[in-house]
C-alpha positions as CSV (number, residue, x, y, z in Angstrom):
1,X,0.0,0.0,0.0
2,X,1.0,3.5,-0.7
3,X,1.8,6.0,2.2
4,X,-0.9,8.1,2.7
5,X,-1.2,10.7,0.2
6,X,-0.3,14.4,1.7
7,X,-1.9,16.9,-0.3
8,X,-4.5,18.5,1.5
9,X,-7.3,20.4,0.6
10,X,-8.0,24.1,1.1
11,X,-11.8,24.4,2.8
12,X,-13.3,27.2,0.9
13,X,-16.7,26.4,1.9
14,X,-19.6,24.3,4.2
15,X,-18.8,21.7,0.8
16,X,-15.3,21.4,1.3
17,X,-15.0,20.9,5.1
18,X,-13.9,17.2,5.7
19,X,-17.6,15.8,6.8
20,X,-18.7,17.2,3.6
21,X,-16.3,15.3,1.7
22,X,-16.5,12.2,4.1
23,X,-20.3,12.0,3.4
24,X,-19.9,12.2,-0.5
25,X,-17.2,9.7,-0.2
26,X,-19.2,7.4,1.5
27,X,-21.7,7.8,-1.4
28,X,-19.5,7.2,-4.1
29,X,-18.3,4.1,-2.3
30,X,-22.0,2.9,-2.1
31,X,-22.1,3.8,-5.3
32,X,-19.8,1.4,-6.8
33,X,-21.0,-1.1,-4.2
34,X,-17.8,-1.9,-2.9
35,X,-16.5,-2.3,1.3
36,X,-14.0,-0.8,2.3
37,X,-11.6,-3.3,2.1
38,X,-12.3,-3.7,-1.8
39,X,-12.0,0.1,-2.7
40,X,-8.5,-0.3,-1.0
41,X,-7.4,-3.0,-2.4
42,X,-8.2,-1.6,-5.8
43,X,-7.3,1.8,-5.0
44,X,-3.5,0.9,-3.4
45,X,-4.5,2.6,0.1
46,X,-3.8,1.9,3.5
47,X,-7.4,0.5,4.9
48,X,-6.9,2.3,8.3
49,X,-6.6,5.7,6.2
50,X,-9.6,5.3,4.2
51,X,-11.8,4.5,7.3
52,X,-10.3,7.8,9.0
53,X,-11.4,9.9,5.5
54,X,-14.8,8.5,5.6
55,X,-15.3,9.5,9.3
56,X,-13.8,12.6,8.2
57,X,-10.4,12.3,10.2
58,X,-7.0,13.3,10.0
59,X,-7.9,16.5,8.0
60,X,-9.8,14.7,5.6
61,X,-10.3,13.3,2.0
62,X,-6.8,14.3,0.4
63,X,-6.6,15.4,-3.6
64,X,-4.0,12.6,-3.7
65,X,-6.3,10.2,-2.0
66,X,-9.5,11.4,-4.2
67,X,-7.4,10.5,-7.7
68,X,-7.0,7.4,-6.3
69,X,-10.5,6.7,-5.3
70,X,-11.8,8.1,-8.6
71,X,-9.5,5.4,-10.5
72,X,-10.8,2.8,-8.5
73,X,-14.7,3.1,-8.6
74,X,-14.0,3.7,-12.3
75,X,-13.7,0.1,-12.7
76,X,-16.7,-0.8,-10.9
77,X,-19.1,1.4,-13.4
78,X,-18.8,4.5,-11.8
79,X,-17.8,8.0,-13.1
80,X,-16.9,10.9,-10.8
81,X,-14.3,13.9,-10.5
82,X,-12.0,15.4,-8.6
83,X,-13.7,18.6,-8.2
84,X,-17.1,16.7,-7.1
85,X,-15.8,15.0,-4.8
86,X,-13.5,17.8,-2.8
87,X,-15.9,20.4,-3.2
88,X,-19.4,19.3,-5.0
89,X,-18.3,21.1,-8.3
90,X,-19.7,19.9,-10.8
91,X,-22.0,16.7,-11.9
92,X,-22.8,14.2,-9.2
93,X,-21.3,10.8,-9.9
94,X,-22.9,8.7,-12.5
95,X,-23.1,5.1,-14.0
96,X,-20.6,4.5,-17.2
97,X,-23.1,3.4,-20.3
98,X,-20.8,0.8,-21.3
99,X,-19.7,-0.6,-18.2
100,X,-19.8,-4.0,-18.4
101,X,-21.2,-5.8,-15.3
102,X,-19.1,-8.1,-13.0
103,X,-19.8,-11.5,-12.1
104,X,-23.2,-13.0,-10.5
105,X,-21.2,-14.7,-8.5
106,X,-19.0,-11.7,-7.1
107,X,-20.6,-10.7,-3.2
108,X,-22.3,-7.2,-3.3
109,X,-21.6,-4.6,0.2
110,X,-24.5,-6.3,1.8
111,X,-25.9,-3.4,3.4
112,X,-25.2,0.4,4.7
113,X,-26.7,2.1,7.3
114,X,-26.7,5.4,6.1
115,X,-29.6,7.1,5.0
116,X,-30.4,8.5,1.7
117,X,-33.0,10.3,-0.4
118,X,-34.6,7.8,-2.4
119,X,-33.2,9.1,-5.9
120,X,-30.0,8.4,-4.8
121,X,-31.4,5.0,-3.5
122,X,-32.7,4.8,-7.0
123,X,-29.6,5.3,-8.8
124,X,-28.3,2.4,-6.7
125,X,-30.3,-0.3,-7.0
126,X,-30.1,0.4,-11.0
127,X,-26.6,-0.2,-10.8
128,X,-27.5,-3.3,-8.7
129,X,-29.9,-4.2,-11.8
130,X,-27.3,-3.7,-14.1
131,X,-24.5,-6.1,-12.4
132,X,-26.8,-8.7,-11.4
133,X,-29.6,-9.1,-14.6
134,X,-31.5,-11.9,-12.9
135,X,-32.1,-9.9,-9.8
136,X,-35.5,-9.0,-7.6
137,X,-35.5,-5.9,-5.6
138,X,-38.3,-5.1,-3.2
139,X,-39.8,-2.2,-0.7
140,X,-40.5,-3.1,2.7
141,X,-44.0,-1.9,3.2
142,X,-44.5,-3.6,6.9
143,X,-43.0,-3.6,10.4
144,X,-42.3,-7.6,10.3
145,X,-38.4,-7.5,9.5
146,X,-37.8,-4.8,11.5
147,X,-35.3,-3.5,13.2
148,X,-32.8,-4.7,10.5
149,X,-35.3,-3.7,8.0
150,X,-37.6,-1.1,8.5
151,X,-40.8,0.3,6.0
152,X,-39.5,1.9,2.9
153,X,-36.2,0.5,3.2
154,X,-35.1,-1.3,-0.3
155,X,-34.0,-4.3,-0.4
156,X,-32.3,-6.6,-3.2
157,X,-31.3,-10.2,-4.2
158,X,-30.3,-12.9,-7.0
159,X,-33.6,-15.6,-6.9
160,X,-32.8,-19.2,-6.2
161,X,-35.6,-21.6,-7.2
162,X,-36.6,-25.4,-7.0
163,X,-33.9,-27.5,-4.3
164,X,-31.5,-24.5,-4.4
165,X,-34.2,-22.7,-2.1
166,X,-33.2,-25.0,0.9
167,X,-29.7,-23.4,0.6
168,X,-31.2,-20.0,2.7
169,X,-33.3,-21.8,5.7
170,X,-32.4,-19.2,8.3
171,X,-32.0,-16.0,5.9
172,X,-34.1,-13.2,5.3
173,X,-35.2,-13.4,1.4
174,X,-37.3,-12.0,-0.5
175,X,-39.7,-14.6,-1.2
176,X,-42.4,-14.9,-4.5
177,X,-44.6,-17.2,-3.2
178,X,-46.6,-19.7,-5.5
179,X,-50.0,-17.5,-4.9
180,X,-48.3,-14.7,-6.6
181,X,-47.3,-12.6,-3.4
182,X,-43.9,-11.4,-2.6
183,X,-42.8,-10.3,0.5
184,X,-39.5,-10.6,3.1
185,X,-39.6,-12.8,5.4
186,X,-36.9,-15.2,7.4
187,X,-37.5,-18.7,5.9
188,X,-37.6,-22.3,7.5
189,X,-37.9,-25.5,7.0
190,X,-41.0,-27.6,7.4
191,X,-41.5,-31.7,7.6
192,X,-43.3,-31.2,4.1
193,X,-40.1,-31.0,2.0
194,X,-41.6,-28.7,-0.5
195,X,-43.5,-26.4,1.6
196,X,-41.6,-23.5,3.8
197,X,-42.7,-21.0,6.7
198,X,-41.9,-18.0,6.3
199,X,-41.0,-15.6,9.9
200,X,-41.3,-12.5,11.0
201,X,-38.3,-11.6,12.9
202,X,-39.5,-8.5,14.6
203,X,-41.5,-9.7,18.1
204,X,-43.8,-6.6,18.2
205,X,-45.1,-6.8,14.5
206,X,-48.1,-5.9,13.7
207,X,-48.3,-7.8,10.7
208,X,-51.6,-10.0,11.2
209,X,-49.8,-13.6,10.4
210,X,-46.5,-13.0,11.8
211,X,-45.8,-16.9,10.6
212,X,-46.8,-17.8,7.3
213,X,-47.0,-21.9,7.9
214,X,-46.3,-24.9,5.1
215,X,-46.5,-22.4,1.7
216,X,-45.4,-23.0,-1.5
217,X,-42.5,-20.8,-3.1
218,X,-42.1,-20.1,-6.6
219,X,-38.2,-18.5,-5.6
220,X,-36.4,-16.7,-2.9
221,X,-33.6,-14.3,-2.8
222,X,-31.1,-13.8,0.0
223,X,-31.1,-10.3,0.7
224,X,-27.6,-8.6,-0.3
225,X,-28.2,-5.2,-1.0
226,X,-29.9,-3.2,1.9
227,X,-30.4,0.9,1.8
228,X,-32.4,2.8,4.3
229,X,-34.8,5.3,2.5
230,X,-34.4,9.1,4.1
231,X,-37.7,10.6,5.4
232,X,-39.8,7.0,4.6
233,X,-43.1,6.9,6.0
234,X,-45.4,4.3,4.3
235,X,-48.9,3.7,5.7
């Protein structure tokens, strides 16, 4: 890994403090749907640094450290600049047309606890669409998954089907049932080999059948892409 970079940034504005810069960051990261860990690794720099940018230590996002950064999300799909992400100059990142997508079998950033406006949810989830085709993405529009998933949270997944559906007894999926329903729900196993019940996790639901018991499901999908909606509020 490279030292870390030491050009620093002039703050000319609210934009150009270090939070600001830590937050868009953060969003570009999402953005290309990588950890932490993966941006480094791609982008040559010290893990420990890049945790202290993104919580807007140590001064900051560097210029040297935003090249780098830039390079790196490049590759997964996703355009940005310099001045964009120092000082919000500019366009706001944005998906590369002829990216082509990586492989279904590459592990998506599972989930982020950040909040966003649903747009920038949007934008996303398309670039979820794009790297995994066969995907199924859903709103949560009840209380039964919470508190790891709350209403108007988005949720994604690839679909398993047939015998490959016993593979996620215990996860939460997103689950098309055989009546044409979809919904997310912690699956288990049942005596009937075929049949399923579906759970939900949260204890003070109000969902009227907190356990769905021996139903038939067309396919399920792990959940692996999670992003908490800013603002939500779905009756």
């Amino acid at each position: 890994m490279d030292s870390q970079p030491i050009k620093k940034v002039i703050i000319e504005d609210e934009k150009s403090t270090p939070q600001a810069r830590a937050s868009r960051l953060r969003r570009v990261r999402n953005l290309a749907n990588l950890s932490r860990k993966e941006l480094c690794e791609k982008a040559g720099i010290n893990v420990n640094t890049f945790k202290g940018w993104e919580l807007a230590r140590y001064g900051g996002l560097p210029r040297d450290g935003a090249k780098k950064v830039i390079l790196a999300t490049k590759q997964c799909g996703i355009e940005a600049t310099i001045d964009w992400l120092l000082h919000e100059i500019g366009n706001a990142p944005k998906v590369l047309e002829n990216y082509a997508p990586i492989s279904s079998t590459q592990q998506p950033l599972e989930t982020t606890h950040i909040q966003h406006d649903e747009s920038y949810a949007n934008t996303e989830l398309l670039l979820f669409r794009k790297n995994h085709p066969n995907s199924i993405d859903l709103k949560i529009y009840d209380d039964g998954m919470e508190p790891i998933y709350e209403k108007g949270d988005l949720v994604a997944g690839t679909p398993l089907n047939g015998e490959d559906i016993k593979k996620l007894i215990h996860q939460n999926c997103i689950i098309h049932l055989a009546n044409g329903q979809i919904v997310a729900r912690n699956i288990r196993a049942t005596k009937e080999g075929n049949k399923f019940s579906l759970i939900c996790i949260n204890p003070k639901t109000t969902v009227t059948e907190p356990i769905i018991h021996n139903v038939e499901i067309s396919s399920a999908a792990k959940i692996i892409w999670h992003r908490k909606i800013l603002g939500e509020d779905i009756e």
